[in-house]
C-alpha positions as CSV (number, residue, x, y, z in Angstrom):
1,X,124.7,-49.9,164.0
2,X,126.0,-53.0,162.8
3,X,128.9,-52.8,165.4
4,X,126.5,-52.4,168.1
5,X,124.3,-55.4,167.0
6,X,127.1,-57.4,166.6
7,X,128.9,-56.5,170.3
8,X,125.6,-56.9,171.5
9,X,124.8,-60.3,170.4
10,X,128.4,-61.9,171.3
11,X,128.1,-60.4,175.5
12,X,124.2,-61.5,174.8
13,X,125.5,-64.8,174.3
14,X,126.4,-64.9,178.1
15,X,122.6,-65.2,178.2
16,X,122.4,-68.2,176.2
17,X,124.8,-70.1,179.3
18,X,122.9,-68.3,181.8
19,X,119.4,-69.9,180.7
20,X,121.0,-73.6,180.0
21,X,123.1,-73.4,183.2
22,X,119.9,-72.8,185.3
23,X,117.8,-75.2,184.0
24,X,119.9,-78.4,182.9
25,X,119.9,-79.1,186.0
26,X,115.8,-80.1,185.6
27,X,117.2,-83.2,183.7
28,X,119.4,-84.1,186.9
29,X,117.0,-83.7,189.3
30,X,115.6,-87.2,190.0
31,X,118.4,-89.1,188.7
32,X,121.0,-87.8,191.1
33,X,118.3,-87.3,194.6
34,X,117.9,-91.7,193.7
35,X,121.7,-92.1,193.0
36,X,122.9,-90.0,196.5
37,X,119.5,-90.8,198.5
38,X,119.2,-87.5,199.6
39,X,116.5,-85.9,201.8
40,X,114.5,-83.2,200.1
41,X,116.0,-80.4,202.3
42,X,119.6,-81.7,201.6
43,X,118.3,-82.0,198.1
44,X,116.6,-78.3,198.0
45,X,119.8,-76.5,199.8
46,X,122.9,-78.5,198.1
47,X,122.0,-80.0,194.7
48,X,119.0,-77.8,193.2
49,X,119.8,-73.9,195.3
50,X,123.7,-74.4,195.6
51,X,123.6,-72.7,192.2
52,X,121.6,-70.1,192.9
53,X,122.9,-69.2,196.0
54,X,126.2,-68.3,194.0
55,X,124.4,-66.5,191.9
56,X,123.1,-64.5,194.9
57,X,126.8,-63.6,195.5
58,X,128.1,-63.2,191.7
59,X,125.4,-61.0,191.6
60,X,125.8,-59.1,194.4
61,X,129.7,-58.7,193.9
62,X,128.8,-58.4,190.2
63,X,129.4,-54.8,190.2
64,X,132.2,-54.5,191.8
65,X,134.9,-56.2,188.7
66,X,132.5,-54.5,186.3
67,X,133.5,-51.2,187.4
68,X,137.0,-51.8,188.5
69,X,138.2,-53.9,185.6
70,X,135.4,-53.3,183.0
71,X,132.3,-54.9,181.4
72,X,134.5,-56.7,179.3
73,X,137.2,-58.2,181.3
74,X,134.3,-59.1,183.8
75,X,132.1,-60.5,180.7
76,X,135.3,-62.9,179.9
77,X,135.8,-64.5,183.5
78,X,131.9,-65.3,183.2
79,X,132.5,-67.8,180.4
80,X,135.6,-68.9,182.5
81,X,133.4,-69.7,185.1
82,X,130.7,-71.4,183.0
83,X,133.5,-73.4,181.6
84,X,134.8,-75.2,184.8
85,X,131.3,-75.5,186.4
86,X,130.4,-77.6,182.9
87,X,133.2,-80.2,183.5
88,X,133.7,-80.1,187.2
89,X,129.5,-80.8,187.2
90,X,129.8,-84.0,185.0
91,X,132.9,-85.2,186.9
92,X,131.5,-84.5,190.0
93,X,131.7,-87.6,192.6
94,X,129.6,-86.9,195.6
95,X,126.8,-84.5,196.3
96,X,129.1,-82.5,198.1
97,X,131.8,-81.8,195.2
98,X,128.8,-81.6,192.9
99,X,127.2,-78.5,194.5
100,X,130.6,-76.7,194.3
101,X,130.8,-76.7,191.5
102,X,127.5,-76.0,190.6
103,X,128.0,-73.1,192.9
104,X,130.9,-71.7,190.3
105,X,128.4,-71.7,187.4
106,X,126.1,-69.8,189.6
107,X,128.8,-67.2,190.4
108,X,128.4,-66.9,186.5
109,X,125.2,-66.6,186.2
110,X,124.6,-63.9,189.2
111,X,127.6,-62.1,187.6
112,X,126.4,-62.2,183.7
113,X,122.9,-60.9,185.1
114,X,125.1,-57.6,185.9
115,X,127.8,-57.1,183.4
116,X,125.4,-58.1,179.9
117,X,122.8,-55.7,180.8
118,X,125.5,-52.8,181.9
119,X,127.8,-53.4,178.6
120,X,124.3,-53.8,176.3
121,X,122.7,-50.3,177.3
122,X,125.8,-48.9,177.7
123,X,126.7,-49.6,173.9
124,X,123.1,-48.9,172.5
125,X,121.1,-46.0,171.5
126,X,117.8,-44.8,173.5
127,X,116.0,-46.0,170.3
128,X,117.6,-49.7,170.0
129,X,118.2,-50.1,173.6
130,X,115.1,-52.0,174.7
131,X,115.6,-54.7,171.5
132,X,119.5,-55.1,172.5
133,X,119.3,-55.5,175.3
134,X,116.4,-57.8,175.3
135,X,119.0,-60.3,173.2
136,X,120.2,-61.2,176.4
137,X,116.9,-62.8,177.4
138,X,116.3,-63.9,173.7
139,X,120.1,-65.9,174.4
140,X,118.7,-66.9,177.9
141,X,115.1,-68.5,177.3
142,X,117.5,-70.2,174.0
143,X,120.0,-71.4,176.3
144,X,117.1,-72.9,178.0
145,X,115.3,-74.5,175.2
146,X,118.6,-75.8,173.8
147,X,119.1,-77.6,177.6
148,X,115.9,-79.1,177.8
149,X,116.4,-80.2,174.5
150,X,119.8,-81.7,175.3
151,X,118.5,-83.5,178.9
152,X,116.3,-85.3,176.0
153,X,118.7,-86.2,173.9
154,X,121.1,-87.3,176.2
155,X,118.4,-89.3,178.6
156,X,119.5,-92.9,178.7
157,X,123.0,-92.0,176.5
158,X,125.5,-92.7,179.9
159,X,122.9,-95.3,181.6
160,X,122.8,-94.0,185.1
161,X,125.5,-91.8,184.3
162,X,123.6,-89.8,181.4
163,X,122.8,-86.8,184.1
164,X,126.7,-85.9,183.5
165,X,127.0,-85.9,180.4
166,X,123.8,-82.9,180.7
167,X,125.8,-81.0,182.5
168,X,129.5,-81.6,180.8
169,X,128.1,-80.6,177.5
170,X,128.0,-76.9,178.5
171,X,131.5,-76.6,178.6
172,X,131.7,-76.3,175.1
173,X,129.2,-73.4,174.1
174,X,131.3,-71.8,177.1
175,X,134.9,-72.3,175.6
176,X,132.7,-70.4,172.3
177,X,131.4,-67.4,174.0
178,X,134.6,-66.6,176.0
179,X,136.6,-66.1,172.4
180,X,133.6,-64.2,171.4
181,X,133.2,-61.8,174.1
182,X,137.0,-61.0,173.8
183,X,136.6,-59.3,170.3
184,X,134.5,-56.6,171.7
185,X,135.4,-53.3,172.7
186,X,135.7,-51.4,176.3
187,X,131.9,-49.6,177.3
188,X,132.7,-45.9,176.0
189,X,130.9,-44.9,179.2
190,X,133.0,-47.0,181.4
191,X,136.4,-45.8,179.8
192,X,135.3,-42.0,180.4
193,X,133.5,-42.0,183.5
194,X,135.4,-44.6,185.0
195,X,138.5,-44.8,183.6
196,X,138.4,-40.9,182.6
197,X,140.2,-42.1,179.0
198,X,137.9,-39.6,176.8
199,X,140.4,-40.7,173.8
200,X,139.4,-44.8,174.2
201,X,135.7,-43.3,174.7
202,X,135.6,-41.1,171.9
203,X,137.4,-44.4,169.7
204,X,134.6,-46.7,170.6
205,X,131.6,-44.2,170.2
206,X,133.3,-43.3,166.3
207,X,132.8,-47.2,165.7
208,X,128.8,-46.9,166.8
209,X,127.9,-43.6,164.7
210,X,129.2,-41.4,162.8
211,X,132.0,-38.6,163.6
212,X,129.3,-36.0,164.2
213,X,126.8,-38.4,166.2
214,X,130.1,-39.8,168.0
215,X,131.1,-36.0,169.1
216,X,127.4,-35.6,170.8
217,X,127.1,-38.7,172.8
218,X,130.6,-38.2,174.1
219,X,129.5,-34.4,175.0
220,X,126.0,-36.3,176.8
221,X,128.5,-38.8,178.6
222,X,131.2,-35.7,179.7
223,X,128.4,-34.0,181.3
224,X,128.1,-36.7,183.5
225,X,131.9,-36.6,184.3
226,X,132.5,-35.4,188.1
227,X,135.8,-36.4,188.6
228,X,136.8,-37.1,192.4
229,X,133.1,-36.7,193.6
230,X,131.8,-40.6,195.5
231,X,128.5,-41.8,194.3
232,X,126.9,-44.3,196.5
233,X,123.8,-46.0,195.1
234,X,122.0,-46.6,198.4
235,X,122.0,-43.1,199.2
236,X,118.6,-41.3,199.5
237,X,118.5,-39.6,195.6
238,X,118.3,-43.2,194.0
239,X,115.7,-44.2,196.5
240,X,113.0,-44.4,193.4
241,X,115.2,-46.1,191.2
242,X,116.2,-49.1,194.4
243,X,112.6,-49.6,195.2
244,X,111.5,-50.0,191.4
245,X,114.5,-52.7,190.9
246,X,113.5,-54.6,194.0
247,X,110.1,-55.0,193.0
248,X,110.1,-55.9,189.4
249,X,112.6,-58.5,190.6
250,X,110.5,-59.5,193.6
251,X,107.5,-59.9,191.5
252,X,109.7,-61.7,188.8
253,X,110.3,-64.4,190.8
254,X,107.2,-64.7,193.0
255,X,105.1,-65.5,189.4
256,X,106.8,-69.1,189.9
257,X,108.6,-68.7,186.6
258,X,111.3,-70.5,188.3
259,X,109.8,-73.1,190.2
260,X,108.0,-74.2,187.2
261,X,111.1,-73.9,184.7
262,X,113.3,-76.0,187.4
263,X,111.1,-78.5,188.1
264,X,108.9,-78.8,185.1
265,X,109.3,-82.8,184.8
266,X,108.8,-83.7,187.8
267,X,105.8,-81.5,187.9
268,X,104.4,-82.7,184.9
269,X,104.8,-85.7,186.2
270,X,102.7,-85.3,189.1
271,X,99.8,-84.3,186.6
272,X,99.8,-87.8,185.3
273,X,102.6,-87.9,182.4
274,X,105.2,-90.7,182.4
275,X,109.2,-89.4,182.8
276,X,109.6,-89.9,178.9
277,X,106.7,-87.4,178.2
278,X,107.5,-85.2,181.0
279,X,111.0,-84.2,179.5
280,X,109.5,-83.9,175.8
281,X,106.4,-81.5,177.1
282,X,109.8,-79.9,179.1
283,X,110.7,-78.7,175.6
284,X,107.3,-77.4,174.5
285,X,107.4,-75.1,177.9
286,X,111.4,-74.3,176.6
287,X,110.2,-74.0,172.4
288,X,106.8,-71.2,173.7
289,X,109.0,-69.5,176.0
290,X,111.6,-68.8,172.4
291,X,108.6,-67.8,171.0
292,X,106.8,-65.9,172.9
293,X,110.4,-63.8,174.0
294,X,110.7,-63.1,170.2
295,X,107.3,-61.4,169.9
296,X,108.8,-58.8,173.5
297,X,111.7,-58.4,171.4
298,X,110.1,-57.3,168.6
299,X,107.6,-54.9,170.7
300,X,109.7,-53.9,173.8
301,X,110.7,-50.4,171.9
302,X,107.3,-50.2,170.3
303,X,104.5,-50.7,172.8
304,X,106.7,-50.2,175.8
305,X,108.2,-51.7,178.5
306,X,104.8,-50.9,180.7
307,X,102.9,-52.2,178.2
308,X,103.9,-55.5,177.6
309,X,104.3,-56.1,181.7
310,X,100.8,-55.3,181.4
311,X,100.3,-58.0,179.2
312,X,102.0,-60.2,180.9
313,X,100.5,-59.9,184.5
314,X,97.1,-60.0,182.7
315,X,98.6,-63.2,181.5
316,X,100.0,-64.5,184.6
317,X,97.0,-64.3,186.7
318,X,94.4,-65.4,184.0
319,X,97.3,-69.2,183.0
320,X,98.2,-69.6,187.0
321,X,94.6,-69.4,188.5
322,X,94.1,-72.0,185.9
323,X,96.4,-74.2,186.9
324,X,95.9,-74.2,190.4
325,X,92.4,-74.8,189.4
326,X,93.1,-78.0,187.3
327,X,95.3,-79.4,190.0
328,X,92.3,-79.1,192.3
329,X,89.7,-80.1,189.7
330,X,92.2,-83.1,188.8
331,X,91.7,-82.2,185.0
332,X,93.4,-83.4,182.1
333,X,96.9,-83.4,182.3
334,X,96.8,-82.1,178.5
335,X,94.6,-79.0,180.1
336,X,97.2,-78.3,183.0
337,X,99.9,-78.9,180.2
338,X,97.8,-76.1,178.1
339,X,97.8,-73.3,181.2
340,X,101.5,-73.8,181.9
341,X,101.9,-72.9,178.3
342,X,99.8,-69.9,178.6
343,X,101.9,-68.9,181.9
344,X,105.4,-69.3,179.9
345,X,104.2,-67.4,177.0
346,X,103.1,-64.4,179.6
347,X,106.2,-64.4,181.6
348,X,108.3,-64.5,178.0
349,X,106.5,-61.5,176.9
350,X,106.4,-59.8,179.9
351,X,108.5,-59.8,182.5
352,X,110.8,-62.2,180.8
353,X,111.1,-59.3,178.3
354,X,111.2,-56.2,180.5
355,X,113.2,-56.7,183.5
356,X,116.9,-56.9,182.6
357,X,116.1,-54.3,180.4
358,X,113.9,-51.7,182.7
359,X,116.5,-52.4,185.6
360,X,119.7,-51.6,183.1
361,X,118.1,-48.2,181.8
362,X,116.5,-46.6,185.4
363,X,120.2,-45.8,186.9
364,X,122.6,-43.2,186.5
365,X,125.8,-43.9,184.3
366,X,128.0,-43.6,187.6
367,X,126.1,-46.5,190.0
368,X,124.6,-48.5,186.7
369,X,126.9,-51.4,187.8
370,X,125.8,-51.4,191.4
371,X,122.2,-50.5,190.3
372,X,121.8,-53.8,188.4
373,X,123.9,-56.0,190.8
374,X,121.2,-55.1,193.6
375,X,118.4,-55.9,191.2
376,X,120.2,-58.8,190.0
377,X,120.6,-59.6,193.7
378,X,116.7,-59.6,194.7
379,X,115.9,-61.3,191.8
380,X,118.1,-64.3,192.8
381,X,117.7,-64.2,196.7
382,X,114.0,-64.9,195.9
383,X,115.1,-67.4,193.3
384,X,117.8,-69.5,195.7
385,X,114.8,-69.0,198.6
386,X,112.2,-70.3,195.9
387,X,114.6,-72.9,195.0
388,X,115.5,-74.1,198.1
389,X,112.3,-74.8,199.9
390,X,110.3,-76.4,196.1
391,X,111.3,-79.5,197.0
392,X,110.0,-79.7,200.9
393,X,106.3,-78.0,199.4
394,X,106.3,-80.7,196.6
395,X,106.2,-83.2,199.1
396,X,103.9,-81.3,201.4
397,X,101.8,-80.8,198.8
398,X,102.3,-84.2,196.5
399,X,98.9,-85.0,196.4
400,X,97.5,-82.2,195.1
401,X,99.9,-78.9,194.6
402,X,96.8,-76.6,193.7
403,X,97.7,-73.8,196.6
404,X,101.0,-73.7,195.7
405,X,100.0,-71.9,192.1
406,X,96.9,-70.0,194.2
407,X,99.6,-68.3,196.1
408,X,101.7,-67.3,192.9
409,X,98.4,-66.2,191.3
410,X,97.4,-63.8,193.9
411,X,101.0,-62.4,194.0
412,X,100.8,-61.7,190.3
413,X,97.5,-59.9,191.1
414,X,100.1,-57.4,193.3
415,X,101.9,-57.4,190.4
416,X,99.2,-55.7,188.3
417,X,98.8,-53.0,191.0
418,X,102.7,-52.3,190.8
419,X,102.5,-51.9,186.6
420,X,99.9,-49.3,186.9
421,X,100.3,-47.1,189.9
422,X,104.1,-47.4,190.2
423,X,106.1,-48.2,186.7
424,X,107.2,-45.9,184.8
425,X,107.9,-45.8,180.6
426,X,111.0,-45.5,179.4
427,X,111.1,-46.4,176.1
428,X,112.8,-43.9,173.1
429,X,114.5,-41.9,176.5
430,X,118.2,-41.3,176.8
431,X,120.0,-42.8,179.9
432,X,121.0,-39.4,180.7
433,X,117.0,-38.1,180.3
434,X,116.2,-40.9,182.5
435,X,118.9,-39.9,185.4
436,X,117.2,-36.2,185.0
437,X,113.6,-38.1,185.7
438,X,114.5,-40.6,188.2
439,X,116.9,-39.0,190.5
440,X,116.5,-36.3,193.2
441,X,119.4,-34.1,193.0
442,X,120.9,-33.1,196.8
């Protein structure tokens, strides 16, 4: 148990880079649209999407080096990614050069949103596998609070130039995690089913259990072994399966949780807080979110994975109908402040919680890696799309943004309807239980 805890945490730790990658760039924001002049669709497609749209692609591809090479060899050229992204960001001399390189890091991050989930539930046991894998969103709303921390820190360090030092700083928790992640050991149920080396399996599994326990999960894994036979994920069988994965991670994004973690200054700002205050209330939104993700960690194996997206969507639509109304009602920027709060704290224990985790478990061993890269790559189409076109509805709707969170608030209500009629549980059930559940046999 201790090995898997501690394997876990270090590819977990991609998580961490993942969360502060995404969102440092909400310290950046204004400084580099006044210091390149850019319009706000130049601003919405190059400097703040750029990164997510490589994450549409590392996310998409993500599959393909996880299988091929491995969860670990993939997990490694993640941090390597991370890495250059860091310094070429913070060197970066035109807009232009900039997104490039924020487009590396995104690679990372579309990429890491594949290979940590695979490598966690692949290394975990149906009774730990919710909390492990949940690390990864534990390291990923850190990674955030640690970035909006550090955009405060750093504000006014480099004059005009403090922006690049935001974004340089990552490079070194990246340099950290990529000798981290190379101390762990090949997935036992890539190196038999893909690799068909039921020695190196058999090796790994005897570090996880003991010799007997180690004997019976390889004997659950062999069963799974079809040598020769072509498994292609979009074929009818995993039909269930695809359509679950798009929609938590079409509803994931459609709450806003990105739009509000990306732009939470200068939205803050627009309720009446100066800059200053608008980065420190930044790091209350990043400190609840920590919070709030512990508490899902604690009862993702406990209550459920249902459960606690009930929670959340009860949550979401209660905190966002709230907000739109203060924006409307022009009320205190303290009570907006208040119902964002309530909002992060419902997405942390919800679907922050749940969805890398529900999407890693509801696939069979042999497409696992292809099964989270396309739910990986709905969830960041909607984000890059989201992304994208934030900055051309903040203008439209400068005055008074109030429909923008009516519209995520009525999405969230679909949300609710898609937790009870359409999610299943699969808490304390065996990966191979849940292929036996979830897919229709030819």
């Amino acid at each position: 148990m201790n090995n898997m805890r501690n394997w876990s945490v270090a590819v977990a730790l991609s998580g961490f880079l993942f969360g502060f990658d995404t969102v440092v760039i909400s310290g950046a924001n204004l400084p580099i649209r006044e210091l390149w002049n850019t319009s706000a669709w130049f601003h919405g497609i190059f400097i703040m999407s750029m990164a997510l749209w490589g994450t549409v692609i590392g996310a998409l591809c993500g599959g393909i080096p996880c299988n091929k090479y491995g969860r670990k060899k993939t997990l490694f050229w993640i941090g390597i990614l991370y890495l250059v992204s860091a310094l070429g960001s913070g060197m970066a001399p035109d807009p232009y050069s900039f997104s490039f390189f924020r487009f590396i890091g995104g690679l990372g991050v579309g990429a890491s949103s594949v290979a940590a989930p695979t490598y966690i539930s692949e290394i975990s046991g149906a009774k730990n596998r919710g909390k492990l894998v949940a690390l990864y969103q534990f390291n990923l709303v850190f990674g955030i609070l640690l970035a909006y921390i550090s955009n405060f820190l750093l504000q006014g360090v480099g004059g005009n130039n403090d922006w690049r030092f935001m974004l340089a700083v990552e490079a070194i928790p990246a340099a950290i995690y990529c000798l981290m992640v190379w101390g762990v050991p090949n997935s036992p149920r890539w190196l038999l089913l893909q690799k068909q080396d039921e020695a190196g399996a058999r090796e790994v599994l005897q570090k996880m259990y003991d010799n007997e326990e180690a004997e019976k999960a390889l004997d659950q894994i062999r069963l799974d072994n079809t040598p020769g036979k072509t498994h292609n994920v979009f074929s009818g069988k995993y039909g269930l399966p695809l359509l679950l994965a798009f929609l938590i991670a079409f509803f994931n994004q459609l709450s806003g949780i990105n739009f509000i973690l990306y732009y939470a200054p200068e939205i803050l700002e627009m309720a009446g807080l100066a800059s200053k205050d608008s980065l420190m209330n930044a790091i209350a939104i990043g400190a609840i979110n920590l919070v709030f993700t512990l508490l899902g960690l604690r009862l993702i194996d406990s209550l459920g994975r249902k459960q606690l997206m009930l929670i959340g969507s009860l949550g979401y639509i209660i905190s966002l109908t709230m907000v739109a109304w203060s924006f409307y009602a022009s009320a205190s920027p303290v009570v907006l402040l208040i119902f964002i709060l309530l909002f992060i704290a419902s997405h942390a224990i919800g679907q922050g919680a749940v969805i890398w985790v529900f999407i890693s478990e509801i696939f069979p061993n042999k497409v696992r890696a292809y099964g989270q890269a396309f739910g990986s790559g709905v969830h960041w189409v909607f984000a890059a799309l989201i992304t994208l076109l934030a900055p051309v509805f903040i203008d439209m709707f400068r005055e008074n943004p109030w429909p923008i969170f009516a519209f995520f608030a009525f999405m969230m209500v679909l949300q609710l309807f898609f937790t009870i009629f359409l999610m299943p549980e699969t808490k304390g059930v065996s990966l191979e239980e849940l292929e036996k559940r979830m897919i229709k046999e030819d």
